[in-house]
N, C-alpha and C positions, 0 to 999 in steps of 0.2 A: 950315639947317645941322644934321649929324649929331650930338647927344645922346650919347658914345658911354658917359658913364657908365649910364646910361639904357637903350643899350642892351646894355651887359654886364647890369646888373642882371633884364633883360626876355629874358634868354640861355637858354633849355633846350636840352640835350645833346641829340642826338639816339640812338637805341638804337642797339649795338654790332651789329655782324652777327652774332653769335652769337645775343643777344636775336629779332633778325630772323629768323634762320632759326627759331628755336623758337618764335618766333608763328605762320610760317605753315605749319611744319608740322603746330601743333596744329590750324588750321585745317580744317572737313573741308567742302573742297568740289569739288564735283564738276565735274572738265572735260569737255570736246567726246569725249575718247578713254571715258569712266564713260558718257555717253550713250549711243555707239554699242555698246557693245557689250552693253549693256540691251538695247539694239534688237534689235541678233540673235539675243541669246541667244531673245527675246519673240516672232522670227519663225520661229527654231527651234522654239521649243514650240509654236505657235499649227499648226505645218506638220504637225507628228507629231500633234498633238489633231485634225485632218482627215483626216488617213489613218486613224490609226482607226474 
């Protein structure tokens, strides 16, 4: 049987979306789109450092 003083007591809020968004936009990480266009940029330069 459910405890429920128990588990009010055992209750943490979860963060507001405001908090949420400002955690993960401090967050710096990098996606699929930051990868690729490393990439290019790296096969740009690597293409022009052979032509000359």
């Amino acid at each position: 049987m459910i405890n429920y003083e128990e588990e009010i007591n055992r209750f943490k809020p979860s963060l507001d979306v405001e908090q949420i968004e400002d955690a993960i936009v401090k967050m710096d990480l990098t996606d699929m789109n930051d990868i690729m266009t490393k990439l290019i940029e790296d096969a740009i330069e690597l293409k022009k450092d052979k032509t000359k």
